[in-house]
N, C-alpha and C positions, 0 to 999 in steps of 0.2 A: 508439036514443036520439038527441035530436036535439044537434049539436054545438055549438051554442050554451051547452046544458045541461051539457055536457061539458066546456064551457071553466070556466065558471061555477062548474060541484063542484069541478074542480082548480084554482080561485084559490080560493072557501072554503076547500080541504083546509091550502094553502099559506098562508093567513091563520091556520088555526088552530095551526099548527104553529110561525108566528111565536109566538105565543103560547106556546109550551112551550120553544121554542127561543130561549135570548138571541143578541138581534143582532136587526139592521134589515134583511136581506138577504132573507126569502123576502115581505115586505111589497110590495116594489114587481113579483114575480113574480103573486102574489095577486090586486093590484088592475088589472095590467095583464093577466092572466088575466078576472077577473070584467068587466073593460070592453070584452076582444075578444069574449066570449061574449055583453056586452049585445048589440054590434053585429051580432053572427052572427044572433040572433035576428029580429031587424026586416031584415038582407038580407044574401044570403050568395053573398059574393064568391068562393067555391073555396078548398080547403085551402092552397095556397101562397098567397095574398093572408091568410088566416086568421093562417098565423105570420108574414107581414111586417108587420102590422099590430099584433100583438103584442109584437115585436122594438123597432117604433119605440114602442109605448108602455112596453115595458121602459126603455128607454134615457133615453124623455122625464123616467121615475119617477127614474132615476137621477140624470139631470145636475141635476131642479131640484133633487133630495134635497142635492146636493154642493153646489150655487150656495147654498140654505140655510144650510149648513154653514160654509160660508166665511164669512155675514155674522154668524152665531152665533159663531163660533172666538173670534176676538178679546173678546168680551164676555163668556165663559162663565167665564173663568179667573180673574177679578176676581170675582164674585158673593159668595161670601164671605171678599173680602181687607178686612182693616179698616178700610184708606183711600178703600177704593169709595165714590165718592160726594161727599169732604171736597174735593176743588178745587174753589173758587168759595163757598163756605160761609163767614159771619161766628164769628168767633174772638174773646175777650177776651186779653189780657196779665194772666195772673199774676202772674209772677216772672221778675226778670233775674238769675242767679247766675254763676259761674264756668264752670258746664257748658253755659250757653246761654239762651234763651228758654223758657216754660213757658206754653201756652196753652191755652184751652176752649175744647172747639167740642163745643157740644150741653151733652151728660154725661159727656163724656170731655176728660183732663187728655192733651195733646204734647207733644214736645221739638218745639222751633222754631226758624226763623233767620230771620233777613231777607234780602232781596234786597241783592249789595254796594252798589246806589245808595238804599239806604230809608236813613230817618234813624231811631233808638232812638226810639220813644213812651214815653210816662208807663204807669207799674200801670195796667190797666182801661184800656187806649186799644182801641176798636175797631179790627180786622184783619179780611183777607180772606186763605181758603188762594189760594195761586196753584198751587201743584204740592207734590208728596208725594215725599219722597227717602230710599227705604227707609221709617221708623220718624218722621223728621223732617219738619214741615211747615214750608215756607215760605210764610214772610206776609210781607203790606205793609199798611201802616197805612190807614186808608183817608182 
């Protein structure tokens, strides 16, 4: 059998087994298997150029998989937090009482504060969120 063909069924096998198997680890084994056997195919460099060429496209699947990773991290952990989204968003004044500010933004009621330099607006003055502190938004008038 030709070894190209050989590379080729053992990155399909390793593909299909990602599939059975959770986790991302026989993915990059798989396709860097299925792209050494494309190139074995069209020209063939000797068995040890075979797994070096392997090795470096293992390694390449890997590190862009992590550099991916790292720019996904930070944004993945927010997706369903309820402030995702609310800085920079227009806000109404409902109510000023003892416990704080009370504001709309959208279809949802906040507790809010202002900035120590913002001055108190009238009921119904237009706000912008500037930042979310825990449960609390802070606004400034606009």
């Amino acid at each position: 059998m030709d070894p190209g063909l050989i590379w080729i069924l053992a990155g399909l096998l390793a593909l299909a087994a990602e599939l059975a198997l959770p986790g991302v680890y026989l993915v990059w084994a798989g396709l860097a298997a299925v792209a050494t056997g494309l190139t074995i195919l069209t020209w063939d460099p000797g068995f040890a150029a075979e797994v070096a060429l392997f090795l470096v496209l293992l390694a390449g699947g890997i590190a862009a998989s992590l550099r991916f990773k790292k720019q996904v991290e930070g944004k993945a952990h927010r997706v369903n937090a309820p402030e995702a989204g609310l800085v920079g968003r227009g806000a109404t004044l409902l109510a000023t009482d003892a416990s704080g500010l009370r504001v709309r933004v959208g279809d949802s009621d906040w507790p809010a504060r202002l900035p120590r330099d913002a001055t108190m607006p009238a009921l119904g003055a237009a706000l912008r969120v500037e930042a979310v502190d825990g449960t609390i938004l802070v606004v400034r008038p606009l």
